[in-house]
Backbone as CSV, one residue per row, in Angstrom:
resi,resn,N_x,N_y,N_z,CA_x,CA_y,CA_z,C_x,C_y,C_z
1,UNK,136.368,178.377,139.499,136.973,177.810,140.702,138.487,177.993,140.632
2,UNK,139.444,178.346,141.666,140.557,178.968,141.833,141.335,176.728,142.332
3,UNK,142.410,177.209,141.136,143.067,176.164,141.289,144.292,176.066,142.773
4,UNK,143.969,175.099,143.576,144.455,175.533,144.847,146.635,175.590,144.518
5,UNK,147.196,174.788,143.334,147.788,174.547,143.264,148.668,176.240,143.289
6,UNK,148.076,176.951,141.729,148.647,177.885,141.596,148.049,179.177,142.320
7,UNK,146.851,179.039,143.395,146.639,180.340,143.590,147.383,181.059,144.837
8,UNK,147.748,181.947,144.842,148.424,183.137,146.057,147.669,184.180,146.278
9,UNK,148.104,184.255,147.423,147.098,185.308,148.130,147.863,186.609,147.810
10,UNK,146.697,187.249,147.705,147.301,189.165,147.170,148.438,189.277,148.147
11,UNK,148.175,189.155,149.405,149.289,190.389,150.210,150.220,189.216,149.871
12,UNK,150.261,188.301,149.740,151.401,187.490,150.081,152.268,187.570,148.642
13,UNK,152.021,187.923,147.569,151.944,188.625,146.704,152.936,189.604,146.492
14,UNK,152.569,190.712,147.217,152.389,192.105,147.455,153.787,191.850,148.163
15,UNK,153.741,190.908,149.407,155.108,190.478,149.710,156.259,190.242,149.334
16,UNK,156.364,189.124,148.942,157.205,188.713,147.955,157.625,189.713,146.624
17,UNK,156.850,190.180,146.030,157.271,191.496,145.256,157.813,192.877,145.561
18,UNK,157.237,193.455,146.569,157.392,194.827,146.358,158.069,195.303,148.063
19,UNK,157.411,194.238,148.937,158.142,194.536,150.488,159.569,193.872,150.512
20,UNK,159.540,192.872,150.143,160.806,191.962,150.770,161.892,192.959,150.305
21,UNK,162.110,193.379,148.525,163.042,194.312,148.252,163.462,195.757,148.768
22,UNK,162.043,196.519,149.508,162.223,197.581,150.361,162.812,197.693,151.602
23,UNK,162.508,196.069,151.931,163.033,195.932,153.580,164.808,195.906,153.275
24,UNK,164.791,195.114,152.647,165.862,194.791,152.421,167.422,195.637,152.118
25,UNK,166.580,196.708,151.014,167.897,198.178,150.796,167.405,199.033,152.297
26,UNK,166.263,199.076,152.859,166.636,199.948,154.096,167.065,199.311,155.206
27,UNK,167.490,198.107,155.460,167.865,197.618,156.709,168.847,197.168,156.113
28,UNK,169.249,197.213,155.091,170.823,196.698,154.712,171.208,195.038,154.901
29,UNK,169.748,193.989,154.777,170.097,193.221,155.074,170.882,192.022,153.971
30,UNK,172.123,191.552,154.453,173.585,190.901,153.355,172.426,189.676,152.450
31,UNK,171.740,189.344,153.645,171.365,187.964,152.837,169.434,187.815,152.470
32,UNK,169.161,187.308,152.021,167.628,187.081,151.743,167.091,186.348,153.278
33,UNK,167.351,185.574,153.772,166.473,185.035,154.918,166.780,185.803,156.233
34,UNK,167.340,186.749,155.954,167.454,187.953,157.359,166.337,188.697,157.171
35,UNK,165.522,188.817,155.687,164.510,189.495,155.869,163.312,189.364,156.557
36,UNK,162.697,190.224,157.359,161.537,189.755,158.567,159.890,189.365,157.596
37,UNK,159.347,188.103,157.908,158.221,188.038,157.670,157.394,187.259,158.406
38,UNK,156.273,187.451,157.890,155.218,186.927,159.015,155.451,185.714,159.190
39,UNK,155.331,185.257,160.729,155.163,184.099,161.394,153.879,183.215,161.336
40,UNK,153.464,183.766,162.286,151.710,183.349,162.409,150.881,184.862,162.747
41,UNK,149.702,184.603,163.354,148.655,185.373,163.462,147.643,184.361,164.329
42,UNK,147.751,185.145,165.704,146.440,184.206,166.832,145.818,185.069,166.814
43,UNK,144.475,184.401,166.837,143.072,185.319,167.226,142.440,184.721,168.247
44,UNK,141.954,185.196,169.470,141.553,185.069,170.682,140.489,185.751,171.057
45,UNK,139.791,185.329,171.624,138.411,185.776,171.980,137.904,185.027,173.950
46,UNK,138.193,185.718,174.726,137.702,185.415,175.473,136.205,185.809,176.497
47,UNK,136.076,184.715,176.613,134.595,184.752,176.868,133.970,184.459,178.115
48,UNK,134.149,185.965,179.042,133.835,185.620,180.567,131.959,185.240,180.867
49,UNK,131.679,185.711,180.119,130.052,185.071,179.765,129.913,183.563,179.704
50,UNK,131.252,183.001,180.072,130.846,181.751,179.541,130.593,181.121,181.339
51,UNK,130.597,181.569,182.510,130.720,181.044,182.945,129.280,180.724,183.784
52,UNK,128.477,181.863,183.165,127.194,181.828,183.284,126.221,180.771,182.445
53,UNK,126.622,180.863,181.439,125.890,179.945,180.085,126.985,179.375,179.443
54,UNK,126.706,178.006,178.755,127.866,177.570,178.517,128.133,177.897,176.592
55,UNK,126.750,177.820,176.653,126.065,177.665,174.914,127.129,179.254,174.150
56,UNK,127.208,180.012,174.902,128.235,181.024,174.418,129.646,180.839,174.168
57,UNK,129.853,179.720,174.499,131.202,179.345,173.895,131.137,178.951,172.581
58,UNK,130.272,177.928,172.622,129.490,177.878,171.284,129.663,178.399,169.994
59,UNK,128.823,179.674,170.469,128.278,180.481,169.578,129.953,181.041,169.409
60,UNK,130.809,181.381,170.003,131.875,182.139,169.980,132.925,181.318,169.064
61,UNK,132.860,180.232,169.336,133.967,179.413,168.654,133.615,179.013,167.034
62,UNK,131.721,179.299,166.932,131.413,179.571,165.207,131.844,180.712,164.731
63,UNK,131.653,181.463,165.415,131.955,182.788,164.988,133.102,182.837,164.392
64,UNK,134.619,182.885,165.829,135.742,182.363,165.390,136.180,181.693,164.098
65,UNK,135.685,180.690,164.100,135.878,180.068,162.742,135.365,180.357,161.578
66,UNK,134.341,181.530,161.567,133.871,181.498,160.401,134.862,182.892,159.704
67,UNK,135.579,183.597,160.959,136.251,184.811,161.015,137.450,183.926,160.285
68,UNK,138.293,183.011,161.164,139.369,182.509,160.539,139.761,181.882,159.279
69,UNK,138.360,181.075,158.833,138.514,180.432,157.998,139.250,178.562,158.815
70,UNK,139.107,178.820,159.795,139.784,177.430,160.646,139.162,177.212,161.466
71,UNK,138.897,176.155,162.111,138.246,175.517,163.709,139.113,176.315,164.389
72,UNK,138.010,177.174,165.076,139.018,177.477,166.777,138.943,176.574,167.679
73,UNK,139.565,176.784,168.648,139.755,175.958,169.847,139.250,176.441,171.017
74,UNK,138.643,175.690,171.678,138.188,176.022,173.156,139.208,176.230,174.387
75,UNK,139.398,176.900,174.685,140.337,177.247,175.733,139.759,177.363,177.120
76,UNK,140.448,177.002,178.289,140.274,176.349,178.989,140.726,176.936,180.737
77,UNK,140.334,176.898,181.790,140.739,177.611,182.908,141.857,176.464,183.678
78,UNK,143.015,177.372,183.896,144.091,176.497,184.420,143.751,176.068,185.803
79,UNK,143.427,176.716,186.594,143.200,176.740,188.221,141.711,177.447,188.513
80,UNK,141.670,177.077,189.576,139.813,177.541,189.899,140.142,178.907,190.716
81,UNK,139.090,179.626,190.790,139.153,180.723,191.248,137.609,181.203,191.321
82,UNK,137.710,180.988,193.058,136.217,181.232,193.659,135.729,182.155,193.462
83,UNK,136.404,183.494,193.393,136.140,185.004,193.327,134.903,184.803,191.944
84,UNK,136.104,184.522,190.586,135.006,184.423,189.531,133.724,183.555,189.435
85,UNK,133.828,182.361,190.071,133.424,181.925,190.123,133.675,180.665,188.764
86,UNK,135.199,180.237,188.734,135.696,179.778,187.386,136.351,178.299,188.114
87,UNK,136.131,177.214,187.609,136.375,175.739,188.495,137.554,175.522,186.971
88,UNK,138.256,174.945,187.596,139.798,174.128,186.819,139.554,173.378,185.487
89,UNK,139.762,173.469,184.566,139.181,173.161,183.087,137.644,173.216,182.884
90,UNK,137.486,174.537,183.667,136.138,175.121,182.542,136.420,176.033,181.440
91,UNK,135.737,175.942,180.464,135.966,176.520,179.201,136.046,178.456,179.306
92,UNK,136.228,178.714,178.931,136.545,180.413,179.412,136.885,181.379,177.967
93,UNK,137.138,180.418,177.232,137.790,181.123,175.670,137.704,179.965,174.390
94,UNK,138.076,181.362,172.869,138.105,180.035,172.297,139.447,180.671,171.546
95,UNK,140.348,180.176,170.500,141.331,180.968,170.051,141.733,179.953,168.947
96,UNK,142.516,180.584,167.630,142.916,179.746,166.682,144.340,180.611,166.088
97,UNK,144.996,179.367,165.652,146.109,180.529,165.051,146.465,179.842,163.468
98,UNK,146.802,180.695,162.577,146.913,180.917,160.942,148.338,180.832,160.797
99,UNK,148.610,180.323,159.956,150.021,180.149,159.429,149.453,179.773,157.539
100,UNK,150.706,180.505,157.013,150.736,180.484,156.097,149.296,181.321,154.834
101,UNK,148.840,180.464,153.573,148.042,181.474,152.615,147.197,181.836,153.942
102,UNK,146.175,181.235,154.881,145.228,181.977,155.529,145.892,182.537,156.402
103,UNK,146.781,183.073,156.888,147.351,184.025,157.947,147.450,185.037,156.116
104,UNK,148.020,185.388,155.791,148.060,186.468,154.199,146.627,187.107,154.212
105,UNK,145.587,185.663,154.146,143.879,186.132,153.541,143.534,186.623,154.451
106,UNK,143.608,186.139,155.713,143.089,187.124,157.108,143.784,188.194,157.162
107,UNK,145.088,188.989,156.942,145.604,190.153,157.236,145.250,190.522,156.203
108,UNK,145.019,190.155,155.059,144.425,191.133,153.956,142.773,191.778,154.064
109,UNK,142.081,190.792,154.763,140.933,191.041,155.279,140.495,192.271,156.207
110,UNK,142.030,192.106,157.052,141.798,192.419,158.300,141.872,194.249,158.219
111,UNK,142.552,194.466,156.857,143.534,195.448,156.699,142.688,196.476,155.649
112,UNK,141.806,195.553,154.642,141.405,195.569,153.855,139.547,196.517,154.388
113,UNK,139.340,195.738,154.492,137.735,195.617,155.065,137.474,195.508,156.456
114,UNK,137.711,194.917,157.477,137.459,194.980,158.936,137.886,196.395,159.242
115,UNK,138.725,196.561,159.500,139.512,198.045,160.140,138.356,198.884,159.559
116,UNK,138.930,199.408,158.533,137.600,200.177,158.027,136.042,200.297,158.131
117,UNK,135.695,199.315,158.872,134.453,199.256,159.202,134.290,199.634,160.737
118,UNK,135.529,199.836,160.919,135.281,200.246,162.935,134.786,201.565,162.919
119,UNK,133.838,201.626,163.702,133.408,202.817,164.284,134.130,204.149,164.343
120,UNK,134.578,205.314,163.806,135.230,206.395,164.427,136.985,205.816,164.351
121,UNK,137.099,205.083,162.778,138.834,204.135,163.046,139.558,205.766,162.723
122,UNK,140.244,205.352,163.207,141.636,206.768,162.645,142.953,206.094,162.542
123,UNK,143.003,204.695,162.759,144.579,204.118,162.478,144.417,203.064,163.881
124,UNK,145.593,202.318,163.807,145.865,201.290,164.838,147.328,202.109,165.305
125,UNK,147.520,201.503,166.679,147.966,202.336,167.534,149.611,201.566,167.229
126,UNK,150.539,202.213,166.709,152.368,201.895,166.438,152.727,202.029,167.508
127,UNK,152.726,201.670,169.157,153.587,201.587,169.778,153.080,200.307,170.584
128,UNK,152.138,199.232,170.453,151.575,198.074,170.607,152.771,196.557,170.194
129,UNK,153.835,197.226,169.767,154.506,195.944,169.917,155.391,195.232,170.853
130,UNK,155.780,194.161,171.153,156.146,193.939,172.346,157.827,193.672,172.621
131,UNK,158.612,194.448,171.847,159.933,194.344,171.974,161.102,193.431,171.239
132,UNK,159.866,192.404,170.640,160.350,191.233,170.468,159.832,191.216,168.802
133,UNK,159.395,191.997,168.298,159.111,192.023,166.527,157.364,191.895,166.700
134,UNK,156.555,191.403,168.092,155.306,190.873,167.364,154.599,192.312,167.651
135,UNK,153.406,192.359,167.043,152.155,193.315,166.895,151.279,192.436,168.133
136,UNK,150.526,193.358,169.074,149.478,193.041,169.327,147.878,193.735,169.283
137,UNK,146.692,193.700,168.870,145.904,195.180,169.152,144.783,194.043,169.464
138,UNK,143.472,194.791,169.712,142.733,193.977,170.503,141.149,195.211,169.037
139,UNK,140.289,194.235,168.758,139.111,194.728,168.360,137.807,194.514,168.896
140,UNK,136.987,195.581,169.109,136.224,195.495,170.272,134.571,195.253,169.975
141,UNK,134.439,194.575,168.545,133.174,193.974,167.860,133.805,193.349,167.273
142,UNK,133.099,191.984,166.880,133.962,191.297,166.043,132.697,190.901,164.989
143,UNK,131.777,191.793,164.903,130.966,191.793,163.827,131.423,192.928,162.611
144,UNK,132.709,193.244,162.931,133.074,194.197,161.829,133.612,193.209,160.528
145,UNK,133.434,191.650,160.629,133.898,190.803,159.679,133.010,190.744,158.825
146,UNK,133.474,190.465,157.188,131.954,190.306,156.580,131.926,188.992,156.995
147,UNK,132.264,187.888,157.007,131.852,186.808,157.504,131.101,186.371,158.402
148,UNK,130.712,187.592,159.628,129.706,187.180,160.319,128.135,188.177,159.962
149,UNK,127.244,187.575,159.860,125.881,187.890,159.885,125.293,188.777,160.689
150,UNK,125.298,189.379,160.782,124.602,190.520,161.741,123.204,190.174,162.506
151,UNK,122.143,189.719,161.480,121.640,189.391,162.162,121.469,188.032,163.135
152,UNK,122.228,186.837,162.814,122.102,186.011,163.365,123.321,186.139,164.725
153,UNK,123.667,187.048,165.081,124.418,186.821,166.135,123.255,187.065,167.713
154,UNK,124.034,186.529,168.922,123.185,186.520,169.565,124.051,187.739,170.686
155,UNK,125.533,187.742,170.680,126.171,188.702,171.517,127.826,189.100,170.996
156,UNK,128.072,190.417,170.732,129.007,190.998,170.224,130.087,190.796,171.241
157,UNK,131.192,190.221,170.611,132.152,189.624,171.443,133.871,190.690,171.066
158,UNK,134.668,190.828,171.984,135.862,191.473,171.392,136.587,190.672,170.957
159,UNK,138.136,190.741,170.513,138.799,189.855,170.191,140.209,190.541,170.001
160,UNK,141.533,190.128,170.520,142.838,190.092,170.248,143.062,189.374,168.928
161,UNK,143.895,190.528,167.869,144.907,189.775,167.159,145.739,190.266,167.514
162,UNK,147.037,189.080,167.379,148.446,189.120,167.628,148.864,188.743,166.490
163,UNK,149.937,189.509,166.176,150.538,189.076,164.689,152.162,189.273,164.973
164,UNK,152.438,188.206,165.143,153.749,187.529,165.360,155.105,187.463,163.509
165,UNK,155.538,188.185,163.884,156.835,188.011,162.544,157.970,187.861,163.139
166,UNK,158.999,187.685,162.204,160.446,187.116,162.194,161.275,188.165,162.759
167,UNK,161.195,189.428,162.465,161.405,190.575,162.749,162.389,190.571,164.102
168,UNK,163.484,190.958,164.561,164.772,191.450,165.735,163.912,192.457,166.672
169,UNK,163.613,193.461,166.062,163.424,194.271,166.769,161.722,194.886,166.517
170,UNK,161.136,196.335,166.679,160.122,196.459,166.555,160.503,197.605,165.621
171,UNK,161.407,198.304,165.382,161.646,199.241,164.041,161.451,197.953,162.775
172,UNK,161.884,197.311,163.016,161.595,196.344,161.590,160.746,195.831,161.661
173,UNK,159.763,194.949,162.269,158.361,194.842,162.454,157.420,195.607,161.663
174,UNK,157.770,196.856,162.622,156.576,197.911,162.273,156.790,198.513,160.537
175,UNK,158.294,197.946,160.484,158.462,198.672,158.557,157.312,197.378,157.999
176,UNK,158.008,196.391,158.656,157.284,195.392,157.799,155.513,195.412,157.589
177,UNK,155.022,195.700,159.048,153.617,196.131,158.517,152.976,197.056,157.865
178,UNK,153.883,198.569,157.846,153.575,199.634,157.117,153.218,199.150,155.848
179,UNK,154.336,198.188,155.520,154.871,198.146,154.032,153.903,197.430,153.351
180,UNK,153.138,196.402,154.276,151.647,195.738,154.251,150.435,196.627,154.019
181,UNK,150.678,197.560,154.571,149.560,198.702,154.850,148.835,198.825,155.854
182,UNK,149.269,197.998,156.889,148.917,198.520,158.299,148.521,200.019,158.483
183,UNK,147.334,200.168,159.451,147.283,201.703,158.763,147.373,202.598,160.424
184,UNK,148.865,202.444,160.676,149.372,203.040,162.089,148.919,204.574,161.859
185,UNK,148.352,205.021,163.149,148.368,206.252,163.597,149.903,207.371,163.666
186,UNK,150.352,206.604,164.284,151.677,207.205,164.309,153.058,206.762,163.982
């Protein structure tokens, strides 16, 4: 059994050792807390199925959590909208966000084992960030986790991660995830 006191997570690890000092001689930054690191990490899953059956939120928000390692949250419709057929706090999504060792264990996961299990992967797409330092990409099974069961699922759902860092710009961002091993196309 892993003593919670002293244990660290690999990438975070991997961080603190071998990225923070790379970022640092190539961006020339004077001081240690100018260096960019991860913020959080939301994972989102929305679920227009839900408005048919409700029990799929359900099932979506175990899932979620068993992906995160955290309770997701049920998310919720701001305003009604007849078209969809979606009434004002009906449930519509579920979403959770990671900070700290489990934001590390999930991107190590994510980076590690998920990716690699996608269908036909050739890299995640480097021009997905939004100006502002964060990453966004979207995965389009979310049974590529080992955490979920294959057979006990009842419907393959997509899911947004957003991975939010400290990062100015998106040249430093994107060093910072390389340096993770993000495995950009371009």
């Amino acid at each position: 059994m892993l003593d919670a006191a002293t244990y660290t997570p690999r990438l975070k690890a991997v961080y603190k050792d071998n990225v923070r000092p790379v970022l640092k001689e190539e961006f020339g930054y004077k001081n240690d807390m100018m260096i960019p690191k991860l913020d959080k990490i939301v994972l989102n899953m929305g679920i227009g199925e839900a408005v048919k059956d409700s029990k799929k939120i359900k099932s979506a928000q175990a899932d979620l959590s068993a992906i995160a390692g955290q309770k997701a949250v049920i998310t919720k419709a701001r305003n009604s909208i007849a078209g969809f057929r979606v009434r004002e706090e009906m449930p519509l999504g579920v979403k959770v966000t990671l900070r700290g060792d489990r934001m590390y264990e999930f991107l190590d996961r994510l980076i590690t084992i998920a990716l690699p299990r996608v269908r036909d992967f050739r890299g995640v797409k480097g021009s997905s960030f939004d100006g502002r330092g964060n990453y966004a990409m979207g995965i389009k099974e979310h049974i590529v986790f080992p955490e979920i069961n294959f057979d006990q699922i009842d419907e393959v759902w997509g899911m947004d991660v957003i991975i939010c860092t400290t990062a100015k710009t998106d040249a430093e961002a994107k060093a910072l995830l390389k340096a993770l091993n993000m495995p950009f196309t371009s």
